[in-house]
PDB file of N, H, CA, C and O in Angstrom:
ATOM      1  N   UNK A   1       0.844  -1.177   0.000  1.00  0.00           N
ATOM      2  CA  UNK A   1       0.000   0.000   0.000  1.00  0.00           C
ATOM      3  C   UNK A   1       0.889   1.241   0.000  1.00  0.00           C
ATOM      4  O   UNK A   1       1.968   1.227   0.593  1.00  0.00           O
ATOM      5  N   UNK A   2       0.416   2.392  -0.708  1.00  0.00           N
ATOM      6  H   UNK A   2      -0.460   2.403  -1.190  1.00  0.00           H
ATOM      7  CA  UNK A   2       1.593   3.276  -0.856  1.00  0.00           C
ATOM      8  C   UNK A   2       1.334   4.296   0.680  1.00  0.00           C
ATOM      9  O   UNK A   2       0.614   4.068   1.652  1.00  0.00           O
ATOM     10  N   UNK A   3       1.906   5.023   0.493  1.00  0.00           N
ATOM     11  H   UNK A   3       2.491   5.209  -0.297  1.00  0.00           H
ATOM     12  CA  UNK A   3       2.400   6.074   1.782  1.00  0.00           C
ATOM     13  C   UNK A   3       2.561   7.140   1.462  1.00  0.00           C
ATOM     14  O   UNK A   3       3.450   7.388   0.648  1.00  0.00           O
ATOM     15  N   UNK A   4       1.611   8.332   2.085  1.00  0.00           N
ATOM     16  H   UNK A   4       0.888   8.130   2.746  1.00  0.00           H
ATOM     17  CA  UNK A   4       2.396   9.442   2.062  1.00  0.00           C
ATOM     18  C   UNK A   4       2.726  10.554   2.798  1.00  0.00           C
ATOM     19  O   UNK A   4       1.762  10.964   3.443  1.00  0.00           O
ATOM     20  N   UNK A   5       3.644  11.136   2.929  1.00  0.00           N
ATOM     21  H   UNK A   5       4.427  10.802   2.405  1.00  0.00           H
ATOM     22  CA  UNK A   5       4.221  12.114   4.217  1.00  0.00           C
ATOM     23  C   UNK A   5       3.212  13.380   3.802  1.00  0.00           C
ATOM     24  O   UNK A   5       2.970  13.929   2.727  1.00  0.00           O
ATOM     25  N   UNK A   6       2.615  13.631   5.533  1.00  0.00           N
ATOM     26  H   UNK A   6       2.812  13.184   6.406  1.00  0.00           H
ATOM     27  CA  UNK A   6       1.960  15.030   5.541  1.00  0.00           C
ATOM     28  C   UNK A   6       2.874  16.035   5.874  1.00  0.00           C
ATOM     29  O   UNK A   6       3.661  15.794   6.789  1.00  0.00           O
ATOM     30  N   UNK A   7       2.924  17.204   5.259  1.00  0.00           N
ATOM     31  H   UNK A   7       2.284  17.400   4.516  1.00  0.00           H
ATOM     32  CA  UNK A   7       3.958  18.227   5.010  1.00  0.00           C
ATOM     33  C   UNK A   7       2.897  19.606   5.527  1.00  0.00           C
ATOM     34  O   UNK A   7       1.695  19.775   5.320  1.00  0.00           O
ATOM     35  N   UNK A   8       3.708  20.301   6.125  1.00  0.00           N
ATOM     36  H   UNK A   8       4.684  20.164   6.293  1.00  0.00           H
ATOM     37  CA  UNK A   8       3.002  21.596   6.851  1.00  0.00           C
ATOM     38  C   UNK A   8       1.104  21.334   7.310  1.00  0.00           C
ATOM     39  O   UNK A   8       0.116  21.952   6.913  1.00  0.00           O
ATOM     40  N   UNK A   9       1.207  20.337   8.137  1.00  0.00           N
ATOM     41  H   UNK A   9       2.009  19.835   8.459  1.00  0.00           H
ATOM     42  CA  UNK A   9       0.064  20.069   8.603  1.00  0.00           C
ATOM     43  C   UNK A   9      -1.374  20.338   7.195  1.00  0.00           C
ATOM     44  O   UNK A   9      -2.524  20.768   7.279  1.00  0.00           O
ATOM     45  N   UNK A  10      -0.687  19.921   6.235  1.00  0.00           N
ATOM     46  H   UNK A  10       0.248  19.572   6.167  1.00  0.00           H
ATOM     47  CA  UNK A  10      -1.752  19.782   4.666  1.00  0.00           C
ATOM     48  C   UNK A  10      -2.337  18.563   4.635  1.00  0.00           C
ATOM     49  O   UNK A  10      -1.868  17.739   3.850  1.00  0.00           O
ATOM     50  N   UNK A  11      -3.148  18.300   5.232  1.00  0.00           N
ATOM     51  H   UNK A  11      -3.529  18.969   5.870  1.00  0.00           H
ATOM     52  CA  UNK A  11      -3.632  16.859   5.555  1.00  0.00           C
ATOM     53  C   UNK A  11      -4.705  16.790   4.176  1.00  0.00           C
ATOM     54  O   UNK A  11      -4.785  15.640   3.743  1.00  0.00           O
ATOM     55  N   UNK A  12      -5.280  17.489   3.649  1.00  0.00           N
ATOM     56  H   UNK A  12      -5.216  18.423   4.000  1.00  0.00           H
ATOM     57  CA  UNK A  12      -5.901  17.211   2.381  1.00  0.00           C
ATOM     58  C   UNK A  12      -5.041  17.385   1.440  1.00  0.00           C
ATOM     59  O   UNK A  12      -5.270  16.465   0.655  1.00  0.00           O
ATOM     60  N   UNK A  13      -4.280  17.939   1.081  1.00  0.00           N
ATOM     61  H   UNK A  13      -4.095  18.687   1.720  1.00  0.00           H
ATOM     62  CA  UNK A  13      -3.179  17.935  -0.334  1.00  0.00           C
ATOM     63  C   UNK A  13      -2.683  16.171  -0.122  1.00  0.00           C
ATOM     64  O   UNK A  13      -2.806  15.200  -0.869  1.00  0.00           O
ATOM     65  N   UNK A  14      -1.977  16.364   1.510  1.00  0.00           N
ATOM     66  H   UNK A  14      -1.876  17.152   2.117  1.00  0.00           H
ATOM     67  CA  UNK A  14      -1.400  14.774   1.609  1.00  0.00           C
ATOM     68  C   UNK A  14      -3.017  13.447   1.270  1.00  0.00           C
ATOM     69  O   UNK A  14      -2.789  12.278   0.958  1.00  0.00           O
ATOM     70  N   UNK A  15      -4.109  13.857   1.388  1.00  0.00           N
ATOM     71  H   UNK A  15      -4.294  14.806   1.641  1.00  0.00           H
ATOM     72  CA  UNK A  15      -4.953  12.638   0.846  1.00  0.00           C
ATOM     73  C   UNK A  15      -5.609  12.608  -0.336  1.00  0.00           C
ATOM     74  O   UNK A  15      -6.421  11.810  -0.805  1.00  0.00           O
ATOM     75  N   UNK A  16      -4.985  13.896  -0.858  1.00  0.00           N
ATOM     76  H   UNK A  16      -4.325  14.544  -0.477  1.00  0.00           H
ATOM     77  CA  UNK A  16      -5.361  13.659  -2.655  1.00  0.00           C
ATOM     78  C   UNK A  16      -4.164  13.025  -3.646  1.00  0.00           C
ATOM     79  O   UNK A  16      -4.264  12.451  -4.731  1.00  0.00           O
ATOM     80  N   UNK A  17      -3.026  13.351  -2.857  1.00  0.00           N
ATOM     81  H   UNK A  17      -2.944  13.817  -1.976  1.00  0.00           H
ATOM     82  CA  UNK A  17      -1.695  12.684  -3.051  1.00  0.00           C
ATOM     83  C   UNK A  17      -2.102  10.929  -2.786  1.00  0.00           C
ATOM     84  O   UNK A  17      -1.855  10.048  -3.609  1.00  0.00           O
ATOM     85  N   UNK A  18      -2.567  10.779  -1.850  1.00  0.00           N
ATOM     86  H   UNK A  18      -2.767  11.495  -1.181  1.00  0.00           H
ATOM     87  CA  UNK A  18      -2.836   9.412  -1.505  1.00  0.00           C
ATOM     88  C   UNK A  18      -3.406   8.205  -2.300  1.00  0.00           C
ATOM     89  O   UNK A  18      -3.111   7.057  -2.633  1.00  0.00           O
ATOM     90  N   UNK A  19      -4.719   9.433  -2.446  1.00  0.00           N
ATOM     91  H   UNK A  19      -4.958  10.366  -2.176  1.00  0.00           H
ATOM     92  CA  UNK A  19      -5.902   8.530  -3.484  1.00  0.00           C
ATOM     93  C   UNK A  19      -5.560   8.553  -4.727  1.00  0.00           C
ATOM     94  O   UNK A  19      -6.443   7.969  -5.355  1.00  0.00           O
ATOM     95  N   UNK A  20      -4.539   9.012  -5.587  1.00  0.00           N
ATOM     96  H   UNK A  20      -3.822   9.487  -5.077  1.00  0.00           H
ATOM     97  CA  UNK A  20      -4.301   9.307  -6.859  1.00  0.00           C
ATOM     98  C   UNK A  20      -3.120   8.023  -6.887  1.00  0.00           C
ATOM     99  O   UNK A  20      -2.774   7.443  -7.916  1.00  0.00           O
ATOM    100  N   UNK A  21      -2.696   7.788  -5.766  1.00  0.00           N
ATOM    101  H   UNK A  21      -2.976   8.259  -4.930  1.00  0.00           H
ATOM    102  CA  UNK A  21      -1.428   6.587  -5.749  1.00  0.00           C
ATOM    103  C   UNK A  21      -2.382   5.218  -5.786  1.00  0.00           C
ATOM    104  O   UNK A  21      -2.141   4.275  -6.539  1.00  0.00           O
ATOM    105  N   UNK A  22      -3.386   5.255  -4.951  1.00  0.00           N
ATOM    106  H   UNK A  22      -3.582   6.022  -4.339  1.00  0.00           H
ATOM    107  CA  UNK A  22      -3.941   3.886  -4.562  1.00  0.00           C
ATOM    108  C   UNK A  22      -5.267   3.849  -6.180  1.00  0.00           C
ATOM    109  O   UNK A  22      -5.943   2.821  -6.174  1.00  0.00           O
ATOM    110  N   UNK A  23      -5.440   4.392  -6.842  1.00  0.00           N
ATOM    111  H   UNK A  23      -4.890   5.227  -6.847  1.00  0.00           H
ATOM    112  CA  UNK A  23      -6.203   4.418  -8.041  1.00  0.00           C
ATOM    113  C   UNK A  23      -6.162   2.653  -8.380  1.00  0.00           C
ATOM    114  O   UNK A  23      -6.998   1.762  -8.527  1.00  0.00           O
ATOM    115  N   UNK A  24      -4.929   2.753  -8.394  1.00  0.00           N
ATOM    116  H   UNK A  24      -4.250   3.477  -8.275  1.00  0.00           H
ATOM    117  CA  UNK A  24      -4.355   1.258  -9.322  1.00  0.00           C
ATOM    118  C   UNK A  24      -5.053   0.073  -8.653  1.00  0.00           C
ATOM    119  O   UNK A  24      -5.783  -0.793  -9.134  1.00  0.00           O
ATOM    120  N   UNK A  25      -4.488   0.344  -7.026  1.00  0.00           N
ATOM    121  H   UNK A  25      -3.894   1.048  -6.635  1.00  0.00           H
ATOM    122  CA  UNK A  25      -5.452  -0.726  -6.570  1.00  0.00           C
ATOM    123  C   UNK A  25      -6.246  -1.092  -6.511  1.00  0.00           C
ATOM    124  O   UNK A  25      -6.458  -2.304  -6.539  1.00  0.00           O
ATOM    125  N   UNK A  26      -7.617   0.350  -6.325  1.00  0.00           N
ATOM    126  H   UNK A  26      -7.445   1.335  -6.302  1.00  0.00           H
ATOM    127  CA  UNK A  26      -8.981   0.395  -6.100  1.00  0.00           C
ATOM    128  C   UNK A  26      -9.558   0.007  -7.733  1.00  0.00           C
ATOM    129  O   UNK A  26     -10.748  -0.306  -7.687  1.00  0.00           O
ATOM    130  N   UNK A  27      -9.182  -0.022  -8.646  1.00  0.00           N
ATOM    131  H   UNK A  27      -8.215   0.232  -8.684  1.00  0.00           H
ATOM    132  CA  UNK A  27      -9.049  -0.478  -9.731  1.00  0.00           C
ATOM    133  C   UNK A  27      -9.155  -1.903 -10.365  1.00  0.00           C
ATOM    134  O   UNK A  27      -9.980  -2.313 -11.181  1.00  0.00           O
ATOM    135  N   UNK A  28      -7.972  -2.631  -9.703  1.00  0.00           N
ATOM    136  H   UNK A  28      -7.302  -2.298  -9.040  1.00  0.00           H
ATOM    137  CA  UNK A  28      -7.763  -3.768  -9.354  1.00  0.00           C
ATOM    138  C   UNK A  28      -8.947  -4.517  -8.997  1.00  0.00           C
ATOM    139  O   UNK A  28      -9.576  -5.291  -9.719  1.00  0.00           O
ATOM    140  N   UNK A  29      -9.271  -4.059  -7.298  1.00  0.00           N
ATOM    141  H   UNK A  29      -8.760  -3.430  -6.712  1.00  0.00           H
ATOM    142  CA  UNK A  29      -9.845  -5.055  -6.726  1.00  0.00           C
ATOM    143  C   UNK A  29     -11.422  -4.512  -7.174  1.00  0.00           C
ATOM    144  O   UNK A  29     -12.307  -5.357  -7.040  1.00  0.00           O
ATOM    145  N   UNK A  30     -11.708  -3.566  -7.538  1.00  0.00           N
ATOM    146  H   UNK A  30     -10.989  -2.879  -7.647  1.00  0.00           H
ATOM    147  CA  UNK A  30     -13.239  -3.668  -8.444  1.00  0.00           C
ATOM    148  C   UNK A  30     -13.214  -4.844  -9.727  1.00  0.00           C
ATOM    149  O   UNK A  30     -14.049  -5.740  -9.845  1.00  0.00           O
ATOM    150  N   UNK A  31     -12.131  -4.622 -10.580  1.00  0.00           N
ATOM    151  H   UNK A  31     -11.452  -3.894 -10.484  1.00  0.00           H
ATOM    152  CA  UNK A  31     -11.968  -5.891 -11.707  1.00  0.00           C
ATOM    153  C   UNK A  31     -12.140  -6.946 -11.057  1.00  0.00           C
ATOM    154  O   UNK A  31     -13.162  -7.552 -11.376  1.00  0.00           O
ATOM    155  N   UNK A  32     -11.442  -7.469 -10.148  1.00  0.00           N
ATOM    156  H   UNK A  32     -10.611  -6.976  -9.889  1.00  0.00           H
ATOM    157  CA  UNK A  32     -11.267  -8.637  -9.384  1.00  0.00           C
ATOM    158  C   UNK A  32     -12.845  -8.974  -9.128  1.00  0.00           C
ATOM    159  O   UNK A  32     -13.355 -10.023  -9.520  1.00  0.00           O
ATOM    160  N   UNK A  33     -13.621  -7.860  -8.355  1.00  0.00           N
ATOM    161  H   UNK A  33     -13.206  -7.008  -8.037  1.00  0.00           H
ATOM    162  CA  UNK A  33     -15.255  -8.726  -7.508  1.00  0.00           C
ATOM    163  C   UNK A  33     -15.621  -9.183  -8.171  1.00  0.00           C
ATOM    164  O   UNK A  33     -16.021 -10.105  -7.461  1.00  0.00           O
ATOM    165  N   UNK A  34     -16.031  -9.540  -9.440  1.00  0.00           N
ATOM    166  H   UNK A  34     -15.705  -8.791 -10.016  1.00  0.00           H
ATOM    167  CA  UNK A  34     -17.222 -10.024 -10.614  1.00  0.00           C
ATOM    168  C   UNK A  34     -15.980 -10.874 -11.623  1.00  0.00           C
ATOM    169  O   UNK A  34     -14.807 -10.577 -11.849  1.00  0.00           O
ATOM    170  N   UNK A  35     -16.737 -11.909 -12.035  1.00  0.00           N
ATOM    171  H   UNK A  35     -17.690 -12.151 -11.851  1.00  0.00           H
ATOM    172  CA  UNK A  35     -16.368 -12.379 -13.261  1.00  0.00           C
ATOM    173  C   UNK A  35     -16.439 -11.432 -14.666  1.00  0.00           C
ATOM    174  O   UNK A  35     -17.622 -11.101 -14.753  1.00  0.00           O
ATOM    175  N   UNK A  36     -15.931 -11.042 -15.431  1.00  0.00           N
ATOM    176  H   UNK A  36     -14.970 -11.311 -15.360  1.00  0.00           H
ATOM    177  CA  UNK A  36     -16.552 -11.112 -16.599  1.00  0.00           C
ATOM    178  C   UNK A  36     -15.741 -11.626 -17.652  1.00  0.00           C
ATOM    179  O   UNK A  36     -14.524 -11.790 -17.734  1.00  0.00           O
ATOM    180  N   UNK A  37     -17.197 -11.965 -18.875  1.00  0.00           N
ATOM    181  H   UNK A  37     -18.186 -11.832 -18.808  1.00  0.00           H
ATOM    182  CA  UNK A  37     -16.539 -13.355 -19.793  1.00  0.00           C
ATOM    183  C   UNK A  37     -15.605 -12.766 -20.466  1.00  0.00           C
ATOM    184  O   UNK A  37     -15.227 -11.635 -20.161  1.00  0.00           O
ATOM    185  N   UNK A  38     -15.093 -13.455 -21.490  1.00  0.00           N
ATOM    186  H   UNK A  38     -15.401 -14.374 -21.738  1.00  0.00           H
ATOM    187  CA  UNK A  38     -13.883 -12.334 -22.444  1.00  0.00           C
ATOM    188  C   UNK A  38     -14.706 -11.777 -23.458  1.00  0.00           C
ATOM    189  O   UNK A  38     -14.607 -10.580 -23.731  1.00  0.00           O
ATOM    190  N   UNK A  39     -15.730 -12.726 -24.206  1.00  0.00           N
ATOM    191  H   UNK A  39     -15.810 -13.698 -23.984  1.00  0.00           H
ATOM    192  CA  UNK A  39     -17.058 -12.052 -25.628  1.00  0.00           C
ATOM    193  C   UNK A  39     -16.855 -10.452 -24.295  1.00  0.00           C
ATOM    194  O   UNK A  39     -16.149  -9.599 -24.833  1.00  0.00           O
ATOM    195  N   UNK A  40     -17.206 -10.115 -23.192  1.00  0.00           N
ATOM    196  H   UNK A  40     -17.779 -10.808 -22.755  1.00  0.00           H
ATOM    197  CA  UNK A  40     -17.377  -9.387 -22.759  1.00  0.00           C
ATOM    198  C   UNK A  40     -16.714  -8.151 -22.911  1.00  0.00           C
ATOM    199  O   UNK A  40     -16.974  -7.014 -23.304  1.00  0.00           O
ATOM    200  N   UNK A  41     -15.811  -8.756 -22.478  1.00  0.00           N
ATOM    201  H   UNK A  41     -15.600  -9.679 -22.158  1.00  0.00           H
ATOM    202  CA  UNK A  41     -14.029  -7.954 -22.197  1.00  0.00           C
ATOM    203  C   UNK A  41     -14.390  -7.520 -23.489  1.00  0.00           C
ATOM    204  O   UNK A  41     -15.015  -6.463 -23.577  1.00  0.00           O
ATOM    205  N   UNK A  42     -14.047  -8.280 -24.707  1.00  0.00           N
ATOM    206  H   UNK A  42     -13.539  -9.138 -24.635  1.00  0.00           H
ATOM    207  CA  UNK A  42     -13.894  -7.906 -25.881  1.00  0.00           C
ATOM    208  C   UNK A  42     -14.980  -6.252 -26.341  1.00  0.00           C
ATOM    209  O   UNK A  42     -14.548  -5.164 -26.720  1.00  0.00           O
ATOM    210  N   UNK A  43     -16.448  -6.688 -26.104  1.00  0.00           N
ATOM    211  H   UNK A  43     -16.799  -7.572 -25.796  1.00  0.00           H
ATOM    212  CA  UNK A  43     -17.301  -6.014 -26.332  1.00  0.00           C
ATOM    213  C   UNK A  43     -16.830  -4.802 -25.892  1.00  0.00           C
ATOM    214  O   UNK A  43     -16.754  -3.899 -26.725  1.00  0.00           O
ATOM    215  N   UNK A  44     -16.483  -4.583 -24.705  1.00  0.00           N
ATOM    216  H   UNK A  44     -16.545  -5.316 -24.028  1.00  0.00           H
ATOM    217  CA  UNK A  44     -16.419  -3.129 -23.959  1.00  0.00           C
ATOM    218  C   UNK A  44     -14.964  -2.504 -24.379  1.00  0.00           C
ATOM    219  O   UNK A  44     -14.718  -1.299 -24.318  1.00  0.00           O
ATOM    220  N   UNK A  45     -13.878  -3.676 -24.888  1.00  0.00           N
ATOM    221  H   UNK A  45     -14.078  -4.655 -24.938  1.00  0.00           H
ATOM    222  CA  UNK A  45     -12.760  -2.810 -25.237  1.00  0.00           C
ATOM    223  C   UNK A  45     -12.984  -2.368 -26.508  1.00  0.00           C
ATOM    224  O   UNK A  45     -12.330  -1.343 -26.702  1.00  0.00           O
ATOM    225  N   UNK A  46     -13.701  -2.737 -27.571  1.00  0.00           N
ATOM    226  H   UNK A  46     -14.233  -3.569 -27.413  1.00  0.00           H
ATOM    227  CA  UNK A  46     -14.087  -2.200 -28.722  1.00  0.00           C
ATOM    228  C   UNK A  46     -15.236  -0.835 -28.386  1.00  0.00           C
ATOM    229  O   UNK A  46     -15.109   0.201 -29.039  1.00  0.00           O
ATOM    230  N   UNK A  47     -16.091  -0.930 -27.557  1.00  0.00           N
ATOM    231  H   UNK A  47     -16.194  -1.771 -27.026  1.00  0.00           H
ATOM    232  CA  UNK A  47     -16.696   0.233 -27.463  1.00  0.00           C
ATOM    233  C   UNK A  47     -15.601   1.341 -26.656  1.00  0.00           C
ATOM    234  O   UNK A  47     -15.476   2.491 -27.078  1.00  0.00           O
ATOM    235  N   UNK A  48     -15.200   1.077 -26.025  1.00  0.00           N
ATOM    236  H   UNK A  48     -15.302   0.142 -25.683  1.00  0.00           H
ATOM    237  CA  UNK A  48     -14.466   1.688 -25.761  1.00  0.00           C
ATOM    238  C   UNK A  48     -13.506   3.021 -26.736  1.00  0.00           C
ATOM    239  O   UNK A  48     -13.366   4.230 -26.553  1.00  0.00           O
ATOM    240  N   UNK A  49     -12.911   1.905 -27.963  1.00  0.00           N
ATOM    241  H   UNK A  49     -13.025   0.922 -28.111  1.00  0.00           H
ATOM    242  CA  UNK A  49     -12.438   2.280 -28.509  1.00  0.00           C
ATOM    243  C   UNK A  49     -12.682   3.006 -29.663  1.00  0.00           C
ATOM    244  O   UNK A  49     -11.851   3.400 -30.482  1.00  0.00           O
ATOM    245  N   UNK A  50     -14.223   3.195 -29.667  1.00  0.00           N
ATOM    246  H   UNK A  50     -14.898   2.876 -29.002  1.00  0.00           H
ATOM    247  CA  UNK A  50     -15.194   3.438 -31.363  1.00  0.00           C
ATOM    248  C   UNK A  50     -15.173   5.004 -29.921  1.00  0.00           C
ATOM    249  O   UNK A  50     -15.099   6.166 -30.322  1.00  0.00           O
ATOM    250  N   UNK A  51     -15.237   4.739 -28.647  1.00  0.00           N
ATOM    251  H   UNK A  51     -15.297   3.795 -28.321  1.00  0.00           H
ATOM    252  CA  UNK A  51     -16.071   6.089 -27.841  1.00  0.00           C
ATOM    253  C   UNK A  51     -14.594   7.078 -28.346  1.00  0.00           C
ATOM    254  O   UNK A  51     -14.867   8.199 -28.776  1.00  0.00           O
ATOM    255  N   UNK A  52     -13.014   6.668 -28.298  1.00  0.00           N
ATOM    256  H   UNK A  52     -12.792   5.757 -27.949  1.00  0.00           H
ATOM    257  CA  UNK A  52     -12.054   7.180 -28.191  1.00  0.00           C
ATOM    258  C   UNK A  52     -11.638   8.036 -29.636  1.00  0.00           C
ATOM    259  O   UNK A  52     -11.146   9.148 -29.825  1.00  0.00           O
ATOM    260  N   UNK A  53     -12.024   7.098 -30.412  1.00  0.00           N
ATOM    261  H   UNK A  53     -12.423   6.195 -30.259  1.00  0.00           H
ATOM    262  CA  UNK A  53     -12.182   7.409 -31.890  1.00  0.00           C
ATOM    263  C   UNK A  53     -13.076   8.757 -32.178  1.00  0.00           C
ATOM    264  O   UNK A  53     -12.845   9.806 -32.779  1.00  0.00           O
ATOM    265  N   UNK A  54     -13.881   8.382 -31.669  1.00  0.00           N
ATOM    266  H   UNK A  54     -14.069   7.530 -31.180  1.00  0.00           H
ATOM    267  CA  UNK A  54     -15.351   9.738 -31.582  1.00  0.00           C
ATOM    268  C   UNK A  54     -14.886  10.991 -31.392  1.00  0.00           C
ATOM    269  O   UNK A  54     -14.782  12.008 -32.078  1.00  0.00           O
ATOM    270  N   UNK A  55     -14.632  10.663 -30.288  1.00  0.00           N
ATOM    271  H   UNK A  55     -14.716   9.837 -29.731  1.00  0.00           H
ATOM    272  CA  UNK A  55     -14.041  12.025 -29.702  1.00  0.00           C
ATOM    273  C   UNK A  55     -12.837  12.213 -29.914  1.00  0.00           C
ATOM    274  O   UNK A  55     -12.540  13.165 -29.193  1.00  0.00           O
ATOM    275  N   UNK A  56     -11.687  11.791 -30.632  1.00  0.00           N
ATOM    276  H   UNK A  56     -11.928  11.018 -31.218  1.00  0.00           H
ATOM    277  CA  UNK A  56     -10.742  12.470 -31.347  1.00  0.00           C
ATOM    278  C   UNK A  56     -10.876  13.211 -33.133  1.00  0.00           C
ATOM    279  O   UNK A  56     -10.257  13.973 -33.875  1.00  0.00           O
ATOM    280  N   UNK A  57     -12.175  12.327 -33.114  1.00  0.00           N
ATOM    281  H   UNK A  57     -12.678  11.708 -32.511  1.00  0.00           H
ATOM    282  CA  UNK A  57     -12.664  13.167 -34.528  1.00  0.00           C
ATOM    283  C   UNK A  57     -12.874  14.628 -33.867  1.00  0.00           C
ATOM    284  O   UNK A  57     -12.181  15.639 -33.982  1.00  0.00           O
ATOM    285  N   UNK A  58     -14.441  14.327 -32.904  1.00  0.00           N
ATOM    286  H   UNK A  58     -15.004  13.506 -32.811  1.00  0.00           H
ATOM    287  CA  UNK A  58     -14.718  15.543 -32.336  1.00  0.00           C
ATOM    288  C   UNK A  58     -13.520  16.812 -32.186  1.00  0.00           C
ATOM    289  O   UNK A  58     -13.434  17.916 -32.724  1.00  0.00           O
ATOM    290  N   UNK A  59     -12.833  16.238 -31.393  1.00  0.00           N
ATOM    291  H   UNK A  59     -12.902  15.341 -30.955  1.00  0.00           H
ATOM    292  CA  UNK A  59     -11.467  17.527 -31.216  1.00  0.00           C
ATOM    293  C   UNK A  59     -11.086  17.807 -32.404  1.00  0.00           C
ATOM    294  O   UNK A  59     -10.991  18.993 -32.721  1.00  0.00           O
ATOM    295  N   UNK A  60     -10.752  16.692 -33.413  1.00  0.00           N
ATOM    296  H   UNK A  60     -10.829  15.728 -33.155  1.00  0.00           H
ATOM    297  CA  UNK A  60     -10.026  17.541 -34.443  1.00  0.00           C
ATOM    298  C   UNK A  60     -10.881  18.455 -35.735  1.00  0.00           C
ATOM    299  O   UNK A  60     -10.630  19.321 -36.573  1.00  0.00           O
ATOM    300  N   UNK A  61     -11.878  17.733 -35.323  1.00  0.00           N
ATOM    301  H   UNK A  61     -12.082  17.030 -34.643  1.00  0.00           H
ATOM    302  CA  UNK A  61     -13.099  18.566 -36.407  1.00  0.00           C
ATOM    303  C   UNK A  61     -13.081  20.222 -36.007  1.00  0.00           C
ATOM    304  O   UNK A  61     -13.079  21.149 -36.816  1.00  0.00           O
ATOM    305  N   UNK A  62     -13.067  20.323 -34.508  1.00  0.00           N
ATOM    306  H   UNK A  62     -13.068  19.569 -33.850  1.00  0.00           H
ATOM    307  CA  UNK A  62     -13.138  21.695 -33.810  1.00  0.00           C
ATOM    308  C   UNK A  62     -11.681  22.194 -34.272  1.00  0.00           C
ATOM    309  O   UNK A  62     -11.790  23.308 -34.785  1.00  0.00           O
ATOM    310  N   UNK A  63     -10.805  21.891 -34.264  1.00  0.00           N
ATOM    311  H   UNK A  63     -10.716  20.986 -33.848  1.00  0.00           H
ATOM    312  CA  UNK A  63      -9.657  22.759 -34.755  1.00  0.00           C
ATOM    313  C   UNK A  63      -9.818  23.278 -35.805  1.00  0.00           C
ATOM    314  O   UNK A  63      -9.783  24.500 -35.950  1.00  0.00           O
ATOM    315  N   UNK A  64     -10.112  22.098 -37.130  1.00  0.00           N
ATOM    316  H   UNK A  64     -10.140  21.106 -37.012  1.00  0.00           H
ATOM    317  CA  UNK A  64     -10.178  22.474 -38.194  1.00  0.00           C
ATOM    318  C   UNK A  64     -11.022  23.709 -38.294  1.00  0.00           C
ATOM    319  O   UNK A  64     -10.662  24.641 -39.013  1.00  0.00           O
ATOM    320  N   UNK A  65     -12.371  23.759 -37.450  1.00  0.00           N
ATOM    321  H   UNK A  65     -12.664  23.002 -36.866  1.00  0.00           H
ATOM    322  CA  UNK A  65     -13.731  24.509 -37.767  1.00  0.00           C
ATOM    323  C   UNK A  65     -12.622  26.029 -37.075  1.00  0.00           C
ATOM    324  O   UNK A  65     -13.011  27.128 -37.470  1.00  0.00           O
ATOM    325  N   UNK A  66     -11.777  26.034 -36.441  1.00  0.00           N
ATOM    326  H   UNK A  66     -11.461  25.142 -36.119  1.00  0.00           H
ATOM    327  CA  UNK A  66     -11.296  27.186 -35.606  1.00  0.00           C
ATOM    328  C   UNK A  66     -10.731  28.175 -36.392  1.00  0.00           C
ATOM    329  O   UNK A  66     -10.647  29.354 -36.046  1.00  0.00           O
ATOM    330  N   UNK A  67     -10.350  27.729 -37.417  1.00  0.00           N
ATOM    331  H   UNK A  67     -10.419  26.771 -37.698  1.00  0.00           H
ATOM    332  CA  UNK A  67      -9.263  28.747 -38.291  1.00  0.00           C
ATOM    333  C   UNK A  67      -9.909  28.749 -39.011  1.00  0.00           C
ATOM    334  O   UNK A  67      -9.680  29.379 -40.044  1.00  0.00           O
TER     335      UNK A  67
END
């Protein structure tokens, strides 16, 4: 588990520092509770990737439209 030193009594800077370290884990052990199948896996990494696609059109359409 990671660690981190509180510096000038900043006890919230030190637990946003915290939670941004432990991401990975809390991450982890949500994947971990549930099965899911791979047809699954598969499904959501392709949507995933049509959502990523989208919205890099989106951005670059807006540049173009900018000038």
């Amino acid at each position: 588990m990671p660690g981190v030193k509180v510096r000038n009594n900043n006890v919230d800077a030190a637990l946003r520092i915290f939670k941004r370290k432990c991401l990975d884990h809390i991450w982890e052990y949500r994947q971990r509770e549930e099965y899911i199948k791979p047809s699954e896996k598969r499904r959501k990494a392709k949507q995933a990737g049509v959502a990523r696609a989208k919205k890099r059109r989106a951005e670059d359409e807006r540049k173009r439209n900018k000038f």
